[in-house]
C-alpha positions in Angstrom: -39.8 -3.7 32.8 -41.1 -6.4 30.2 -45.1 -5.1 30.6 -44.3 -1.2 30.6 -45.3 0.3 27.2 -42.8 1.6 24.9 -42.4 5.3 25.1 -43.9 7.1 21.5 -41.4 10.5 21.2 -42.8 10.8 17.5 -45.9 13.0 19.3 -45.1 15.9 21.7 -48.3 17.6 23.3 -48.2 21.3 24.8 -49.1 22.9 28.1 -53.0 23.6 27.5 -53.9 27.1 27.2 -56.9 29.0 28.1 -58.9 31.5 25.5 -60.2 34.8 26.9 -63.3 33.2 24.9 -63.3 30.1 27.3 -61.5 27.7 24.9 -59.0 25.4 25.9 -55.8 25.1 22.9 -53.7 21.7 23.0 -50.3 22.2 20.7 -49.3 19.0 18.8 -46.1 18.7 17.5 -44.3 15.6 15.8 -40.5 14.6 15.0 -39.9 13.9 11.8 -37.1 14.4 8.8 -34.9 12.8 6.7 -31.6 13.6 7.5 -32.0 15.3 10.9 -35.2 14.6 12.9 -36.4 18.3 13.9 -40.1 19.4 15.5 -42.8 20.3 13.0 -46.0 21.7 13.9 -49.0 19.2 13.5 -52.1 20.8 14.5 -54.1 22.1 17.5 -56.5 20.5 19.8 -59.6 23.1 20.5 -62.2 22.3 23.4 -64.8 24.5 23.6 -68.3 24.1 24.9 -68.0 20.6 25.9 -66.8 19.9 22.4 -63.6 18.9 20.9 -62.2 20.1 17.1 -58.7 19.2 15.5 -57.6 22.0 13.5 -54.4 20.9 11.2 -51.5 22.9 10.3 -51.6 23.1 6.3 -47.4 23.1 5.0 -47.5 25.5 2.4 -43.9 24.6 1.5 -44.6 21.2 1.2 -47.8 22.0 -0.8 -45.7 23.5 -2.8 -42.6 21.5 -3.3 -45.4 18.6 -3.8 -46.8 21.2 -6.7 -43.2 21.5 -8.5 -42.1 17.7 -8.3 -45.4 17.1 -10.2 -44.3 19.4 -12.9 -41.2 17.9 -13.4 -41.9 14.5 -13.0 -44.5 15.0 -16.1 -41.9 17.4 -18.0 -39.5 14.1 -17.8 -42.5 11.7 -19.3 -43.6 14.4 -21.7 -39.7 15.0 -23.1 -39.3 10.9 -23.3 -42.6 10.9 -25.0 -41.8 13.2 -27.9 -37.9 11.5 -28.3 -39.5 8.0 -27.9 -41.5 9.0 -31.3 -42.1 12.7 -32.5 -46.1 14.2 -32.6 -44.8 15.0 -36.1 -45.3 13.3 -39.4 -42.2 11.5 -40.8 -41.1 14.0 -44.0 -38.1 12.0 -45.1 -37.4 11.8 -48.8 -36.1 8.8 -50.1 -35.2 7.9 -53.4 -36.0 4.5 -55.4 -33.7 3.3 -58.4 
């Protein structure tokens, strides 16, 4: 048992499927999460002609939640910037006697 290789359940290939154009499509999905590991769509494996092509799944959402932590993230410096010390001139009056 000591020499058998550890099992890898972080990648999950699909049944090949056939094309009507002769290609042959290979699902890849992976486990992954934070709180609850769930299935996610990786990408597909396409063999055609001899040739094979990995096409990855593009995550809009996280694209896009990637997108909006950006924004805040420089909001945050930006706001600590201007209280740290003002892009305005100093107009204080102050009096000598």
């Amino acid at each position: 048992m000591k020499e058998l290789p550890a099992v890898d359940y972080s990648r999950v290939y699909g049944e090949p499927m056939q094309t009507a154009e002769g290609a042959t499509i290979i699902t890849v999905t992976g486990v992954g999460g934070w709180l609850r590991p769930r299935p996610r769509p990786l990408g597909v494996f396409v063999v055609h002609g001899g040739e094979v092509r990995w096409e990855p799944v593009e995550d809009d959402g996280r694209i896009a939640l990637i997108g909006v932590l950006t924004g805040f993230v420089a909001a945050a410096l930006a706001t600590a910037a201007v209280f740290k010390r003002p892009p305005w001139p100093d107009l204080r009056i102050t009096q000598h006697l």
